[in-house]
N, CA, C and O atoms as a GROMACS GRO file, in nm:
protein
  592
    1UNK      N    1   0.084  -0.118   0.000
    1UNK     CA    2   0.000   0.000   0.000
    1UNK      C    3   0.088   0.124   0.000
    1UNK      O    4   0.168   0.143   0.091
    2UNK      N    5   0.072   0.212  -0.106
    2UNK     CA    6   0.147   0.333  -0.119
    2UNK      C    7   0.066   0.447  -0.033
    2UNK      O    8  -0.056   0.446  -0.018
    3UNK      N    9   0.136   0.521   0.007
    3UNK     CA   10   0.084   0.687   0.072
    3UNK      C   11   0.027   0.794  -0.050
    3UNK      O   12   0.088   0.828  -0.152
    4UNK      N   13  -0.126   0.840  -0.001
    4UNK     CA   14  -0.134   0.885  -0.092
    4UNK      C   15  -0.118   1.058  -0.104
    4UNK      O   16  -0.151   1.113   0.001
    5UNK      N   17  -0.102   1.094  -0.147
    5UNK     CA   18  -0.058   1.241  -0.141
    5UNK      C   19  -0.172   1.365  -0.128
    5UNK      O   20  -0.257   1.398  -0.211
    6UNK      N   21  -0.154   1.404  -0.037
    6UNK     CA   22  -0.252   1.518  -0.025
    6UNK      C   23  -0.216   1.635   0.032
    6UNK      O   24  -0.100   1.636   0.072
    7UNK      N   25  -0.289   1.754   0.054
    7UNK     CA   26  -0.283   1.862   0.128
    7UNK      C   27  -0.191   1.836   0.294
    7UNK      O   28  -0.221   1.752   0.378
    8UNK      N   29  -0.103   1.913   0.302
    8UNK     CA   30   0.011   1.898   0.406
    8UNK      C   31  -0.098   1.904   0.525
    8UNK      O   32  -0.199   1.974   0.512
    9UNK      N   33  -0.080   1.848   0.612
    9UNK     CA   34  -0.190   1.863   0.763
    9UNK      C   35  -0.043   1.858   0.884
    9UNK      O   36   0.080   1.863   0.882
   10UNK      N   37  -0.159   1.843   0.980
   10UNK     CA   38  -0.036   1.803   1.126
   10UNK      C   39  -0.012   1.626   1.132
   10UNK      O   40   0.090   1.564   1.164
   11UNK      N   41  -0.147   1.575   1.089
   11UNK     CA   42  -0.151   1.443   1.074
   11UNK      C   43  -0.051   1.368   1.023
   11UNK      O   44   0.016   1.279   1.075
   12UNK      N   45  -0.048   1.427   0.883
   12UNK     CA   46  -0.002   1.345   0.766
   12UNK      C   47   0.168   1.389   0.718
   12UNK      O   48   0.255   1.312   0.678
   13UNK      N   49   0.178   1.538   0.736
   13UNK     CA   50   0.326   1.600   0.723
   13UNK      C   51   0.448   1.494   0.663
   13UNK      O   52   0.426   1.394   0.595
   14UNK      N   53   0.524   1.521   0.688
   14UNK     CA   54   0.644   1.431   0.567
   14UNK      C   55   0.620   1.342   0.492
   14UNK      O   56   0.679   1.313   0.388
   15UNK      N   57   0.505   1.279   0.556
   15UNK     CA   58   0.477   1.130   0.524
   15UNK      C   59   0.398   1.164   0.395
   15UNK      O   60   0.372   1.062   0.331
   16UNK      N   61   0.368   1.236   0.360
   16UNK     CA   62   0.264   1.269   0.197
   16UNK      C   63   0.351   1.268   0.105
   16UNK      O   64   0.300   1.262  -0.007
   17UNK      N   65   0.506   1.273   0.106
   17UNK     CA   66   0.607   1.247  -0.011
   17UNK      C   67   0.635   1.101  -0.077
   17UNK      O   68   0.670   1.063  -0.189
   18UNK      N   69   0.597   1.022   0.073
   18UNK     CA   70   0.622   0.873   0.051
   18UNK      C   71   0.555   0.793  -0.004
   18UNK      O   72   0.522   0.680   0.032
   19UNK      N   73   0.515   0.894  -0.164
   19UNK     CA   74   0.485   0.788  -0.239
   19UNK      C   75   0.564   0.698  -0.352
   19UNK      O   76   0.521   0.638  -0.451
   20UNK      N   77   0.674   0.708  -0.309
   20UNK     CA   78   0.795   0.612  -0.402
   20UNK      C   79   0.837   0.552  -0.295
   20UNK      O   80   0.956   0.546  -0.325
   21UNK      N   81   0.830   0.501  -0.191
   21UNK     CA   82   0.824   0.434  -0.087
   21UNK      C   83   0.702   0.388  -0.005
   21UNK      O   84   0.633   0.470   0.056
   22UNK      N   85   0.669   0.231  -0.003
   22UNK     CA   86   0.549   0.222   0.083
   22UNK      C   87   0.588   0.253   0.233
   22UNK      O   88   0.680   0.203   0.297
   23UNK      N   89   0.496   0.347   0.274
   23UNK     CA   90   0.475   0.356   0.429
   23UNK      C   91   0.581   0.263   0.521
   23UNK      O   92   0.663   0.313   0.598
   24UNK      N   93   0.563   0.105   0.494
   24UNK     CA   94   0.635   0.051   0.633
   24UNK      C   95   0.778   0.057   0.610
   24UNK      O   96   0.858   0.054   0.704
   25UNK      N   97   0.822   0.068   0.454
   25UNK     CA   98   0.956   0.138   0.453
   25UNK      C   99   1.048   0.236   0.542
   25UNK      O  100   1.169   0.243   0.562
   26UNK      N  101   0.946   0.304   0.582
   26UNK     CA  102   1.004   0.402   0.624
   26UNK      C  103   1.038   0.389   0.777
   26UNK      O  104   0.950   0.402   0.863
   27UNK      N  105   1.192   0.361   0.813
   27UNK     CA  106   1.241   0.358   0.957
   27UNK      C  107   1.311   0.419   1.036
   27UNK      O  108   1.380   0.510   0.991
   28UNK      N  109   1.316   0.394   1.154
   28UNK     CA  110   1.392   0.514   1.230
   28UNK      C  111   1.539   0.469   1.216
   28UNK      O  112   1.568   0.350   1.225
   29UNK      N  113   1.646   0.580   1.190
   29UNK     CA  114   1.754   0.510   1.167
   29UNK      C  115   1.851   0.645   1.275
   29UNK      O  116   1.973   0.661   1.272
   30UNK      N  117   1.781   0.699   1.333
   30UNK     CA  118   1.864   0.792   1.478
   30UNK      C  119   1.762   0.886   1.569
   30UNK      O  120   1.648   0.909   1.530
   31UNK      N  121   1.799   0.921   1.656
   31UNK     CA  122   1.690   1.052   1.737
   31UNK      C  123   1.640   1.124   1.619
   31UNK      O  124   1.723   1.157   1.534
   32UNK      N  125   1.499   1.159   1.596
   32UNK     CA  126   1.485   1.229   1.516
   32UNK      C  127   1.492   1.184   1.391
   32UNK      O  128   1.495   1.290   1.328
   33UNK      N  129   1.497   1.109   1.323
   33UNK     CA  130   1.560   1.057   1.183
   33UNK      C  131   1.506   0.913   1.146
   33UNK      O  132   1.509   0.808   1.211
   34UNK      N  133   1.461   0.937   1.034
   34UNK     CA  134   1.382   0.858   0.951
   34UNK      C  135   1.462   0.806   0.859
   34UNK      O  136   1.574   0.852   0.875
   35UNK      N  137   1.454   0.701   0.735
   35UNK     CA  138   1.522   0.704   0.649
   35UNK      C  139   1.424   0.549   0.517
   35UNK      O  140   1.390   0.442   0.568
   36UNK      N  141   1.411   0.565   0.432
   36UNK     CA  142   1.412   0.449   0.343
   36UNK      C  143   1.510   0.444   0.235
   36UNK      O  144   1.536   0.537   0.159
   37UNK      N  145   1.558   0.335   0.234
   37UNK     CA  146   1.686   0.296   0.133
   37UNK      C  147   1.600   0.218   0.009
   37UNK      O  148   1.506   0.140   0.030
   38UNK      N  149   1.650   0.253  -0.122
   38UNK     CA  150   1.668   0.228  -0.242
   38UNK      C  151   1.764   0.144  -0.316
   38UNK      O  152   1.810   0.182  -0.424
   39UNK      N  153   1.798   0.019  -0.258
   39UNK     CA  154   1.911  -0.001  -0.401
   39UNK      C  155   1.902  -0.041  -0.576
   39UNK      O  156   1.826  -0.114  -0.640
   40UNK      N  157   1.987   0.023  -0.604
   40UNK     CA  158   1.986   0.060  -0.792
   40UNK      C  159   2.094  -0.018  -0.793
   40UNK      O  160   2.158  -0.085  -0.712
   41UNK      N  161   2.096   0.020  -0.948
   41UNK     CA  162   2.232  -0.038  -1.000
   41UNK      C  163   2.313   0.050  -1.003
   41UNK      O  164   2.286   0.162  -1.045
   42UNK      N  165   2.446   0.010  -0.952
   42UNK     CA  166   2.510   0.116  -0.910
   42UNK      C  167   2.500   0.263  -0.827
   42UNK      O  168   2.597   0.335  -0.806
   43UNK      N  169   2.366   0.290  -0.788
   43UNK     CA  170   2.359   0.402  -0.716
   43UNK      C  171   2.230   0.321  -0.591
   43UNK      O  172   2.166   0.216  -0.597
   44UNK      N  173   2.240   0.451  -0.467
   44UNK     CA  174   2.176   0.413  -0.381
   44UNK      C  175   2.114   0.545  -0.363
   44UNK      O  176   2.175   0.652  -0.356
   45UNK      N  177   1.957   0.522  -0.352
   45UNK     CA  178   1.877   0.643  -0.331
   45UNK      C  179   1.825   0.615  -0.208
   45UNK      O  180   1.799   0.499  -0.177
   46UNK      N  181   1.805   0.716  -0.129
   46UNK     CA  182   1.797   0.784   0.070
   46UNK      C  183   1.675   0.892   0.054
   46UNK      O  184   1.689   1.013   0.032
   47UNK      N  185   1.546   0.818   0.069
   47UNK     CA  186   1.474   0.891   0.150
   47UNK      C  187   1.459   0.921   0.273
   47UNK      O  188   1.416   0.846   0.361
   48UNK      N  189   1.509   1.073   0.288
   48UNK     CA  190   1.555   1.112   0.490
   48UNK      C  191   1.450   1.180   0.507
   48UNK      O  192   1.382   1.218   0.411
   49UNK      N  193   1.418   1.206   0.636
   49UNK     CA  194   1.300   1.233   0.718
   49UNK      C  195   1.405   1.327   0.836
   49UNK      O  196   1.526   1.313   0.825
   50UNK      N  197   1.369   1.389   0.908
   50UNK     CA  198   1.483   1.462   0.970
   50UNK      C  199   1.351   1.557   1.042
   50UNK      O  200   1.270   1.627   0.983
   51UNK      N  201   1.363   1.531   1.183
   51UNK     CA  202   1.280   1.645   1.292
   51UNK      C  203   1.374   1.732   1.407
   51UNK      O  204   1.470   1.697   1.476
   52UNK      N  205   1.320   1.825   1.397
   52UNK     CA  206   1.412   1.941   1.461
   52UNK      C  207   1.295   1.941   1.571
   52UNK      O  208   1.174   1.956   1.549
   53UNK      N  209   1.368   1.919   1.711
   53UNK     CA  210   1.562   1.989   1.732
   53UNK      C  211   1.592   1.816   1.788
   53UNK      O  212   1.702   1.778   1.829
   54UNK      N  213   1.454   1.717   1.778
   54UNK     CA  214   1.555   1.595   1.814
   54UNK      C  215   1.677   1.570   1.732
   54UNK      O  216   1.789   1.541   1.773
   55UNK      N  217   1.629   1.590   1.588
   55UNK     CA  218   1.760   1.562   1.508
   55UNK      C  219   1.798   1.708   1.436
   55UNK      O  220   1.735   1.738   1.334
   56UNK      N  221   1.929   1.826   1.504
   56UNK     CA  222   1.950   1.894   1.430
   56UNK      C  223   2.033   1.936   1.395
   56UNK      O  224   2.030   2.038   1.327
   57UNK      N  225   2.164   1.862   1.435
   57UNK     CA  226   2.295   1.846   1.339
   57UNK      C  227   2.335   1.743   1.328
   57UNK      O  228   2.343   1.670   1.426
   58UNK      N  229   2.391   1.685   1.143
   58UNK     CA  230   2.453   1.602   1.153
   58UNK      C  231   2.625   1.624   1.167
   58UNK      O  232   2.649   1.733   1.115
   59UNK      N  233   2.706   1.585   1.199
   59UNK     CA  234   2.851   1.594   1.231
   59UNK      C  235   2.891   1.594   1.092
   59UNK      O  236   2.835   1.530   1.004
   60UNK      N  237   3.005   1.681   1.076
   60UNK     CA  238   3.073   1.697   0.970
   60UNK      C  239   3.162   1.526   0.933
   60UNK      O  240   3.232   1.467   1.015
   61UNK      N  241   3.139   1.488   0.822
   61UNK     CA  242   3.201   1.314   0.786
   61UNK      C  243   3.224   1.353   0.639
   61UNK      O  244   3.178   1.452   0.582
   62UNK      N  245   3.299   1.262   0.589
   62UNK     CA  246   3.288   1.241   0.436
   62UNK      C  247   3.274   1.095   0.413
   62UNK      O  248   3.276   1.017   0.508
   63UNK      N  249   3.252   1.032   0.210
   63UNK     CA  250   3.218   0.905   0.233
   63UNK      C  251   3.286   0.925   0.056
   63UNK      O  252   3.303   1.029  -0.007
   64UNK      N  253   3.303   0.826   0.029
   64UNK     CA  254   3.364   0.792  -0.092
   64UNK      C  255   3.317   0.791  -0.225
   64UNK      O  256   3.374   0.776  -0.334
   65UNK      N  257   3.171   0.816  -0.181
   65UNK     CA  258   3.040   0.822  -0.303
   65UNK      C  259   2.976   0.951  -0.298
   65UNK      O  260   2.937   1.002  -0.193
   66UNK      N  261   2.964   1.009  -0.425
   66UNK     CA  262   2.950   1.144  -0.463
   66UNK      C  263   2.800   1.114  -0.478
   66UNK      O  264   2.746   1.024  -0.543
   67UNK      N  265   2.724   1.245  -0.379
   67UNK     CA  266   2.613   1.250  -0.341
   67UNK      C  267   2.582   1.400  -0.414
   67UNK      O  268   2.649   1.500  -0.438
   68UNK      N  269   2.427   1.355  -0.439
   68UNK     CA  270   2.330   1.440  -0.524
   68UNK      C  271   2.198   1.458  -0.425
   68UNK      O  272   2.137   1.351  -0.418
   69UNK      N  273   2.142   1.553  -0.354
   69UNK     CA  274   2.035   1.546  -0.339
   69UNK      C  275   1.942   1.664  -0.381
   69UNK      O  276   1.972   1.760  -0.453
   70UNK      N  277   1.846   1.642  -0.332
   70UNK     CA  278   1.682   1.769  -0.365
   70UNK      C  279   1.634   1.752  -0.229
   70UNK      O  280   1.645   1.644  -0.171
   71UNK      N  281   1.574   1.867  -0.168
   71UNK     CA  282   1.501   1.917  -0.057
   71UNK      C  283   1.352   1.911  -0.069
   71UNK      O  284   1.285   1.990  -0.137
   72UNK      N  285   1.306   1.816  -0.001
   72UNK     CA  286   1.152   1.812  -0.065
   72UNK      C  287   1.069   1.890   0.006
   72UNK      O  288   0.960   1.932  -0.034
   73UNK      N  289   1.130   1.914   0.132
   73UNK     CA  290   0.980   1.988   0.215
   73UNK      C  291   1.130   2.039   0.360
   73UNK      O  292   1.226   1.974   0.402
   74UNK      N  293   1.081   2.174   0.389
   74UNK     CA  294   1.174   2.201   0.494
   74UNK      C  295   1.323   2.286   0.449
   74UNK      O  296   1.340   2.343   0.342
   75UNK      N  297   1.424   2.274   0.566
   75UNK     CA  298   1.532   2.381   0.548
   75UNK      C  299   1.624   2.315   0.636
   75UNK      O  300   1.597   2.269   0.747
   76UNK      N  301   1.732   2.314   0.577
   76UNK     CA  302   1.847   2.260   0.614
   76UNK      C  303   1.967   2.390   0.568
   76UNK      O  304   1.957   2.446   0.459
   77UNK      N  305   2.055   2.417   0.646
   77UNK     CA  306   2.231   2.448   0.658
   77UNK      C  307   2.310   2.345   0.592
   77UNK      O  308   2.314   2.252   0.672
   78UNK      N  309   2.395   2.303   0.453
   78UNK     CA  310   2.482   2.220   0.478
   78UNK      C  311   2.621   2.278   0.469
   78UNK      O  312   2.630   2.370   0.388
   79UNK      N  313   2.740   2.243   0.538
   79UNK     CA  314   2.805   2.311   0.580
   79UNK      C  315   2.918   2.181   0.489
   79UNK      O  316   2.909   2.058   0.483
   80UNK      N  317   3.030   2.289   0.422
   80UNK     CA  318   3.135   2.253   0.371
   80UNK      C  319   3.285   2.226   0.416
   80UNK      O  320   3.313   2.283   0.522
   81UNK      N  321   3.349   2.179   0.382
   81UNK     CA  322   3.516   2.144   0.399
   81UNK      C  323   3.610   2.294   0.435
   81UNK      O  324   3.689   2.322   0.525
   82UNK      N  325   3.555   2.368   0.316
   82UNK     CA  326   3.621   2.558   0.278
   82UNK      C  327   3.579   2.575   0.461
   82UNK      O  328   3.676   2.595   0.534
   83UNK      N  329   3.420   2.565   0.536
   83UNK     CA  330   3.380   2.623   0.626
   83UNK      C  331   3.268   2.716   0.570
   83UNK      O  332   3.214   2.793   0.650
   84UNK      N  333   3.218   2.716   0.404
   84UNK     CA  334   3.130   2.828   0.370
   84UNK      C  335   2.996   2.689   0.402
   84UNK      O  336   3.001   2.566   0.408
   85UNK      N  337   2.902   2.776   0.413
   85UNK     CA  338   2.749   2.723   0.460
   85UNK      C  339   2.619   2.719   0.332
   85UNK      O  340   2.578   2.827   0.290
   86UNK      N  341   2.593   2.661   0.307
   86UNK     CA  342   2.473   2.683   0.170
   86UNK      C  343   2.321   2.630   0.249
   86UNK      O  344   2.296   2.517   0.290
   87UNK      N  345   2.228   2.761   0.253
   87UNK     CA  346   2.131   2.715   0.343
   87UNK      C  347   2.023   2.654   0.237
   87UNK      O  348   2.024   2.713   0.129
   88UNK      N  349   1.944   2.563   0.244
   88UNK     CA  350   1.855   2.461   0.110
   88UNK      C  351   1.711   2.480   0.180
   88UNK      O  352   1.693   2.452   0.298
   89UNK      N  353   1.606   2.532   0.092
   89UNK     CA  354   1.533   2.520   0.092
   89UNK      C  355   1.445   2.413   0.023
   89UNK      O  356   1.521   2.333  -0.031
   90UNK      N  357   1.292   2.373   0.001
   90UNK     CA  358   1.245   2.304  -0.048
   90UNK      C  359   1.271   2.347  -0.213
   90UNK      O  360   1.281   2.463  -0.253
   91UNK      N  361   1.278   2.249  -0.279
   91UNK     CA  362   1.271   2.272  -0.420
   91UNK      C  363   1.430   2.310  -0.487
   91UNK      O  364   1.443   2.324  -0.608
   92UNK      N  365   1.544   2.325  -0.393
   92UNK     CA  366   1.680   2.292  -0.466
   92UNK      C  367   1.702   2.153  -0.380
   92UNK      O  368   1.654   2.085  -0.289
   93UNK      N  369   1.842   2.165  -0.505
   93UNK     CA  370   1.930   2.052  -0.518
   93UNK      C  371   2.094   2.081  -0.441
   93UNK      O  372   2.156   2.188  -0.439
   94UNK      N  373   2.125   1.980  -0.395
   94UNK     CA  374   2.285   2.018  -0.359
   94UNK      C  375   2.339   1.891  -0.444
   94UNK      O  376   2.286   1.800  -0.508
   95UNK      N  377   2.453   1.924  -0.416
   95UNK     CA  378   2.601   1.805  -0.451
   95UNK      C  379   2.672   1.818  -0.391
   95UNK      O  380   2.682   1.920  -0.322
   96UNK      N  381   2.804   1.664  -0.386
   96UNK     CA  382   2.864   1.645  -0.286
   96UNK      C  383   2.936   1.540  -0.345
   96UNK      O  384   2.902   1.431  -0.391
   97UNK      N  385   3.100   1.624  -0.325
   97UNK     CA  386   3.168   1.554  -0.450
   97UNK      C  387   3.293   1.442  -0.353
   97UNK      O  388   3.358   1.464  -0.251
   98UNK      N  389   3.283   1.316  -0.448
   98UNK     CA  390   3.325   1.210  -0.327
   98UNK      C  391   3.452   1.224  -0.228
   98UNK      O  392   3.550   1.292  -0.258
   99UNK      N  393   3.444   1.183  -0.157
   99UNK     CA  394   3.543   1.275  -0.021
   99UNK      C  395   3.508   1.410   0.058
   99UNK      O  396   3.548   1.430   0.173
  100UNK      N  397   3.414   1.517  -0.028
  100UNK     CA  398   3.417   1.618   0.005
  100UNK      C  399   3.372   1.593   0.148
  100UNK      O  400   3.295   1.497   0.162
  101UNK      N  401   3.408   1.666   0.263
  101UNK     CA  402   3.401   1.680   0.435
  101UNK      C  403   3.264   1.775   0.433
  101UNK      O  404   3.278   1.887   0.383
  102UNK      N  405   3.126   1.736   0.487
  102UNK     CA  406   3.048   1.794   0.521
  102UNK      C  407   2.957   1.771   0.610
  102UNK      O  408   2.959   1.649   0.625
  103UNK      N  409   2.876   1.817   0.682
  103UNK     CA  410   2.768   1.856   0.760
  103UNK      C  411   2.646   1.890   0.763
  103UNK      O  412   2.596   1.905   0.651
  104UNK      N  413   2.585   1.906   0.843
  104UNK     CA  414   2.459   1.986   0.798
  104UNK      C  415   2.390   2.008   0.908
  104UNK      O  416   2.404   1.915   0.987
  105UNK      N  417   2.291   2.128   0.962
  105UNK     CA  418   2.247   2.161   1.030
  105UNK      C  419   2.091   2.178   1.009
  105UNK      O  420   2.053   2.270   0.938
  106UNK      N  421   1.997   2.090   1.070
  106UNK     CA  422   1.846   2.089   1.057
  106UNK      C  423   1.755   2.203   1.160
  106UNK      O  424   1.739   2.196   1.281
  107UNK      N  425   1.710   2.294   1.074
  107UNK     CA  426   1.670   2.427   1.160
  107UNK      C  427   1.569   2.402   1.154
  107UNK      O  428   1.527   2.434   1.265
  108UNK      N  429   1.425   2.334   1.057
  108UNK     CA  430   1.333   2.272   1.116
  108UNK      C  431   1.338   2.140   1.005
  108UNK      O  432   1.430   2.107   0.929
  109UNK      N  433   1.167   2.061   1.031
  109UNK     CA  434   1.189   1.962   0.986
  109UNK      C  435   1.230   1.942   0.848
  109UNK      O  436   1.173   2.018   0.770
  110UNK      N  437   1.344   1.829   0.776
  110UNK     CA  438   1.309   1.852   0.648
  110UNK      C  439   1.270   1.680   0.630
  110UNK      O  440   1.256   1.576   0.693
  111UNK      N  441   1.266   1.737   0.496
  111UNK     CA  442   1.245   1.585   0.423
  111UNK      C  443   1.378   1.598   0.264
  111UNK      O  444   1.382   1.688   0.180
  112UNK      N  445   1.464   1.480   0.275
  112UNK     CA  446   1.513   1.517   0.175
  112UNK      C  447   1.539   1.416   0.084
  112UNK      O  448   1.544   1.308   0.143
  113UNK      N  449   1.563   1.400  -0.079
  113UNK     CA  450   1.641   1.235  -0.114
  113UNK      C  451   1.745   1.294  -0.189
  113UNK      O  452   1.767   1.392  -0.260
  114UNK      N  453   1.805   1.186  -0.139
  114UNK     CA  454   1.974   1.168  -0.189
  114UNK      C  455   2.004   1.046  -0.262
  114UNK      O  456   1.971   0.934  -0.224
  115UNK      N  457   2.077   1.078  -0.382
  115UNK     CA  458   2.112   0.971  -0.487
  115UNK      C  459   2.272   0.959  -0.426
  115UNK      O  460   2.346   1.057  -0.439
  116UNK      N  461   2.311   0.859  -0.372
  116UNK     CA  462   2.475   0.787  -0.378
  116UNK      C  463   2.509   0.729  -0.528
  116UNK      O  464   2.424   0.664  -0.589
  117UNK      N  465   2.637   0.756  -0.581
  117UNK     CA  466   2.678   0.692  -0.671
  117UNK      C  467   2.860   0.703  -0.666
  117UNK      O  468   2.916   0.812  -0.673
  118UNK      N  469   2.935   0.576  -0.653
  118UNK     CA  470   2.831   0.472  -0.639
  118UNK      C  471   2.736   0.398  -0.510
  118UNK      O  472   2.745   0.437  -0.394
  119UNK      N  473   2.678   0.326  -0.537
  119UNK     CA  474   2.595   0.297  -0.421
  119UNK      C  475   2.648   0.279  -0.314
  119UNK      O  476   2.763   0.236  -0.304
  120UNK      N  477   2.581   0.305  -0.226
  120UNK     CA  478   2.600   0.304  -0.027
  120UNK      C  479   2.557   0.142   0.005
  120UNK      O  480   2.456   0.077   0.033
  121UNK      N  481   2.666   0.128  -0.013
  121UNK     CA  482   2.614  -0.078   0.029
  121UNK      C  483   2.618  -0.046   0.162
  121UNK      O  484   2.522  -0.096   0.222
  122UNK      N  485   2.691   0.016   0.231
  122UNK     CA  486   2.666   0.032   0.407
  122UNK      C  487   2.550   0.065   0.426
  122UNK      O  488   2.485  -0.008   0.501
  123UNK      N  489   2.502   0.149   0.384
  123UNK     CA  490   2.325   0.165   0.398
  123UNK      C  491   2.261   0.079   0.343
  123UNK      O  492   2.185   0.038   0.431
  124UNK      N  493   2.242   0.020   0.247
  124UNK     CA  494   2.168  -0.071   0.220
  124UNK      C  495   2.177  -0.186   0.316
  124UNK      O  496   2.065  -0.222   0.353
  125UNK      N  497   2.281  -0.258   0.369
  125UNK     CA  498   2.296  -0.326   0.454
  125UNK      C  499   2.264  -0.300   0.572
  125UNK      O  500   2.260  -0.388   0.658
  126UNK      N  501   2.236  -0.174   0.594
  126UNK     CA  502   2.199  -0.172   0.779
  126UNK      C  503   2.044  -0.152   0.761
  126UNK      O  504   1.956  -0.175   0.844
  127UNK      N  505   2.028  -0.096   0.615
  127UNK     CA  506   1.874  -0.039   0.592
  127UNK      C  507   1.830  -0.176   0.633
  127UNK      O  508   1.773  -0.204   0.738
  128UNK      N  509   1.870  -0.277   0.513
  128UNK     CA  510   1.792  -0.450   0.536
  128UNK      C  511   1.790  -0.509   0.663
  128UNK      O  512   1.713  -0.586   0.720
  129UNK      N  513   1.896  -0.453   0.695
  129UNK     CA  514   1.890  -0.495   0.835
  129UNK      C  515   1.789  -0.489   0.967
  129UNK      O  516   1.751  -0.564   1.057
  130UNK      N  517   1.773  -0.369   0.928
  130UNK     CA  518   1.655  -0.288   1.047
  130UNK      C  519   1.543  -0.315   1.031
  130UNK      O  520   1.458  -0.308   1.120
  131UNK      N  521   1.511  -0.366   0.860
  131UNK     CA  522   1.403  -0.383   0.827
  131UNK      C  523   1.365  -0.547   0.853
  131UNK      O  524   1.254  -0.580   0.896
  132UNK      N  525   1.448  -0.624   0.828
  132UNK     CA  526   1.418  -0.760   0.892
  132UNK      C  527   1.396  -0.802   1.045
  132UNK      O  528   1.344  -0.902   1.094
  133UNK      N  529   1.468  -0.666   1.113
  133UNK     CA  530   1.454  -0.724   1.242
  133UNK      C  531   1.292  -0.625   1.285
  133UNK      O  532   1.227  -0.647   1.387
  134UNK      N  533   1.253  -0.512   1.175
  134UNK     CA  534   1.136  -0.486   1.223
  134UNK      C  535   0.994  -0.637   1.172
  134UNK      O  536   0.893  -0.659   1.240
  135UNK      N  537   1.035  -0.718   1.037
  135UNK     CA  538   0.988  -0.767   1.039
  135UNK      C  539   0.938  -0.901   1.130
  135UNK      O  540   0.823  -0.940   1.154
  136UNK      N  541   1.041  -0.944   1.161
  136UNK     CA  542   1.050  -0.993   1.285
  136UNK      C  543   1.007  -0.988   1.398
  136UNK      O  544   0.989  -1.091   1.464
  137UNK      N  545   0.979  -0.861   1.445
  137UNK     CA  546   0.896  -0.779   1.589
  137UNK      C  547   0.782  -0.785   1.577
  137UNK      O  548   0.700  -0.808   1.666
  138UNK      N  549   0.750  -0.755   1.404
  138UNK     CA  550   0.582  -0.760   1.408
  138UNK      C  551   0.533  -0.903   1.396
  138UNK      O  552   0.414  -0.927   1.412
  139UNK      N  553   0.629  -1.008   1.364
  139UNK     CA  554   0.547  -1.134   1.346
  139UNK      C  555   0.573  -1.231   1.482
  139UNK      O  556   0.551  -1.353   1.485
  140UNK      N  557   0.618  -1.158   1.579
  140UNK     CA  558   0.651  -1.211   1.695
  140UNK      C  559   0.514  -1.153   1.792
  140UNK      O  560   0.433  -1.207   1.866
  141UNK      N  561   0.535  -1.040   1.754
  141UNK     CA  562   0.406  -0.929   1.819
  141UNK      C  563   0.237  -1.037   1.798
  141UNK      O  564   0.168  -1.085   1.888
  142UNK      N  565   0.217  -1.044   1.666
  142UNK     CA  566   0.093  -1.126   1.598
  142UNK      C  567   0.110  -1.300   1.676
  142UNK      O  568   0.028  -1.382   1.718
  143UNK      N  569   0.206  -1.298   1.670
  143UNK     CA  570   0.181  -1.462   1.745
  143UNK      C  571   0.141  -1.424   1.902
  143UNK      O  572   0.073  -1.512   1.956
  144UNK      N  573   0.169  -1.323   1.975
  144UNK     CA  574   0.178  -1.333   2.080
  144UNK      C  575   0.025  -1.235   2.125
  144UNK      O  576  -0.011  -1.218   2.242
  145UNK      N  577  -0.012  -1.208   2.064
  145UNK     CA  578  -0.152  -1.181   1.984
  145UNK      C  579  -0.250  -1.295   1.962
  145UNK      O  580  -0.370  -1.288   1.989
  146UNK      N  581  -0.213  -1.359   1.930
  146UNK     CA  582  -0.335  -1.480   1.866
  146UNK      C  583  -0.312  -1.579   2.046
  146UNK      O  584  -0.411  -1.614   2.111
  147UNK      N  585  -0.223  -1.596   2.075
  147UNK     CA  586  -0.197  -1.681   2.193
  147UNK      C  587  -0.330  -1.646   2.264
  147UNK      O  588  -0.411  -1.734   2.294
  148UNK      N  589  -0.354  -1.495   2.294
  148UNK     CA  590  -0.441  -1.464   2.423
  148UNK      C  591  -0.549  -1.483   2.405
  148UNK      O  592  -0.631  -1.464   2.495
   0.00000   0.00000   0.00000
C-alpha cells in the first residue's frame, strides 16, 4: 500500500512524499531521523526524514560516493570542507563531491532524497537490516496476539 498524497496537515506532514516508498519502509535510523533505502544499479537512493531539534545536526564526515540530493519539504544548513554554509530550501538541489568533508544543520523539519553513486552498500545493509529485524517484531508481536 502506497501513501497517498494530499494537502500537508499536522496528521499526515512528511509522510505525503512517501509515495515512491510504501509507508512501512520508512524507519527510524537515529533521534529524530527517519530514512528508506533504495538499491539501484550502481547508485543508492535515501529517502531522509529529519525532525528538529531531536535531530539537528549532523557531524561533519565524508564518504567515498559522490552525493546528489533535492530538498523536498523544509530547510536545512549544509556546511562545507572551505567552512562556507549553503542554506537549502524546499525545491533545490545540492552536490557532494566524493570525499568532500560535510555537515549539515536541521533548523526545522526537512524531508530530503539523496542519490549515492556509487551505491552506499553500508546503507543498504543496515537499511535491510533494520528492516528484517522490524519484520521480525511484528510477526513475533501477531503470534503473541493470537496466543491470548
Amino acid at each position: 500500500m502506497y501513501l497517498e498524497i494530499g494537502p500537508a496537515t499536522e496528521d499526515n506532514g512528511a509522510e505525503r512524499y512517501a509515495t515512491m516508498f510504501p509507508k512501512e519502509r520508512l524507519l527510524p535510523c537515529g533521534p529524530g531521523a527517519w530514512w528508506a533505502v533504495m538499491p539501484g544499479d550502481g547508485v543508492t537512493m535515501v529517502y531522509w526524514v529529519f525532525e528538529a531539534p531531536r535531530c539537528n545536526e549532523l557531524s561533519m564526515h565524508r564518504h567515498e560516493e559522490s552525493q546528489t540530493g533535492y530538498v523536498l519539504e523544509g530547510e536545512i544548513a549544509l556546511r562545507y570542507e572551505d567552512g562556507s554554509e549553503r542554506t537549502l530550501r524546499a525545491g533545490e538541489f545540492y552536490t557532494i563531491p566524493p570525499g568532500g568533508l560535510h555537515g549539515a544543520t536541521i533548523r526545522r523539519r526537512a524531508v530530503l532524497l539523496d542519490m549515492y553513486a556509487p551505491g552506499r552498500k553500508d546503507y543498504e545493509e543496515r537499511y535491510l537490516s533494520a528492516q528484517r529485524a522490524k519484520e521480525t517484531s511484528t510477526r513475533r508481536a501477531r503470534v503473541a496476539a493470537s496466543i491470548k
